[in-house]
N, C-alpha and C positions, 0 to 999 in steps of 0.2 A: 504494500500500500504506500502511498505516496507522503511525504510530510505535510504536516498542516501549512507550516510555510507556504512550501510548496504548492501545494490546494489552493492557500488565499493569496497569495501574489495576484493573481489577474484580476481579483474581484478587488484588491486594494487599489489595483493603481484604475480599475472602473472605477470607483468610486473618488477616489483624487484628481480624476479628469474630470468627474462630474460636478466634485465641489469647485474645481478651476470655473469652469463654463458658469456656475451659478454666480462664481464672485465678480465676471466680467461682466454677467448681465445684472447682479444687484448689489451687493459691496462684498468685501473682502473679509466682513464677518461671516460670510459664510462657512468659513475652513469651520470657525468654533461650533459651528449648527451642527456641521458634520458630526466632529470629533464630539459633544457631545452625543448625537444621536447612534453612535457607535459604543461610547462608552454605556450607554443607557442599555442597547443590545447586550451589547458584555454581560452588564448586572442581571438580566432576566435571563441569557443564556447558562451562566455558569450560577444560578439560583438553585436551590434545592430542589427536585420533583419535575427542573424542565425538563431534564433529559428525554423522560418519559413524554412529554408534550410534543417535543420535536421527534421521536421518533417511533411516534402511535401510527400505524399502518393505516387507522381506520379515519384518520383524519388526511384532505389532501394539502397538499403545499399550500394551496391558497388560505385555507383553516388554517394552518397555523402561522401562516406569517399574518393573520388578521389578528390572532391570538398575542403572538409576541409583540406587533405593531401597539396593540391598546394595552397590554403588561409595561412594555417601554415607556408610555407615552408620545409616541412620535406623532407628530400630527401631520396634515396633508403636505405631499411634498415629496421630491426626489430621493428622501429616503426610506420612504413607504415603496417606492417600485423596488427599491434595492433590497427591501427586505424580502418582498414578492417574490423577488430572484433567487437569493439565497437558499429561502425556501421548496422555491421549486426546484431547485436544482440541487437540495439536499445540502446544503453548504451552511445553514447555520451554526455546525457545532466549529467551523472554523472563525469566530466573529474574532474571538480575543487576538488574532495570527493576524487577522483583516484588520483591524485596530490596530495592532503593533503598528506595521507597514504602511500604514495612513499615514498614524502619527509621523513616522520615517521621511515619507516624504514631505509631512508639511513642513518639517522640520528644515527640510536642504530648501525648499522652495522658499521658503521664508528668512532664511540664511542664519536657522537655529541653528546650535549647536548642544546638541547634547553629551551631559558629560555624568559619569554613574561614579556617586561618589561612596566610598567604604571605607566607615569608621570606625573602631574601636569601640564606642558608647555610644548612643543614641545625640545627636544634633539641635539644638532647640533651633529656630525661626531664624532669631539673629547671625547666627553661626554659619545658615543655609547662604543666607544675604549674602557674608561677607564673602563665602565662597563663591557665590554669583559677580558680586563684584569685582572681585580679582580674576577671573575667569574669562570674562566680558571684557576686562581691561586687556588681558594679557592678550587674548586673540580677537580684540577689534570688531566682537558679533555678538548680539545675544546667546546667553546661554542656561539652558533649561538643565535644572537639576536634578535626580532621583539618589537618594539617599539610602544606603542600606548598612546594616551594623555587623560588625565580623568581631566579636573578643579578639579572637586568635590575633589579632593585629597589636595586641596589647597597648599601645599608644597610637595616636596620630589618626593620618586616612593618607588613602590610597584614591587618587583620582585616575579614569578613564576613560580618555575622550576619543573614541575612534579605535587605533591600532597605539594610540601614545598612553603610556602610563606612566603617571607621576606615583612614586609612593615614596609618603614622608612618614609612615608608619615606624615605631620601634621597631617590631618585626624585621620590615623590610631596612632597615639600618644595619640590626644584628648580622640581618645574611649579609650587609656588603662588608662588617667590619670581618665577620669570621672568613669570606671569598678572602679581603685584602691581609690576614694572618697565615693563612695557606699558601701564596702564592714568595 
């Protein structure tokens, strides 16, 4: 069987053409319509009990993407036909994959940059900021952050952005001091 990635790759970037075409013809808040109307799918896809909703024989695609359309909330609009789709063509249980890859490209189209930060302890608000600002500063672009927490780092964080990792962790210090005692 084929990866979910894989699966939702042509239905993300359908729908990323689709939010494109919406924003030229109405504003450029459209990406956020999407991206929420995506994350909304998400929430009622991976809810308890859908499983079962979405893949009840006795209901056809159209039932249940009417189902998941009024669970979400989505109201009339281009992403009622994309949920139509999905459905019909079996493809809701890849929404979170279609989600990722949205987000991905709204991300380079908008000239975000994401960067997955991993820290030792838990991050309050201001800390996320600063990391944003220095980020933003360093490389001359917006930069959207997701935060995740690793003990095993024992101090510091480990930033990465793309193929570049920055680690200012103890951890990752210990291994250059014990690399540079070795050699």
């Amino acid at each position: 069987m084929a990866e979910p990635l894989t699966i939702a790759r042509p239905y993300a970037e359908a729908a990323f053409q689709l939010a494109v075409d919406d924003s030229q013809h109405h504003s450029a808040a459209q990406f956020a319509v999407w991206s929420q109307g995506l994350q909304a799918l998400v929430s009622v896809v991976q809810a308890p009990g859908s499983e079962a909703l979405i893949a009840n024989p006795a209901l056809s695609g159209e039932q249940i993407a009417q189902a998941v359309i009024e669970i979400a909330g989505i109201g009339v609009g281009p992403i009622q036909g994309f949920v139509q789709v999905l459905a019909a063509n079996e493809r809701l249980s890849v929404v979170a994959e279609i989600a990722q890859l949205f987000e991905q490209a709204r991300g380079a189209h908008e000239g975000v940059i994401d960067a997955r930060v991993t820290s030792a302890f838990p991050m309050n608000d201001a800390q996320v900021a600063d990391v944003v600002t220095v980020l933003t500063q360093r490389h001359g672009r917006p930069v959207k952050v997701s935060v995740d927490v690793d003990a095993d780092l024992i101090g510091g964080v480990s930033i990465r952005i793309g193929d570049e990792v920055t680690d200012l962790s103890v951890r990752g210090k210990l291994s250059q001091l014990a690399g540079a005692l070795m050699h």
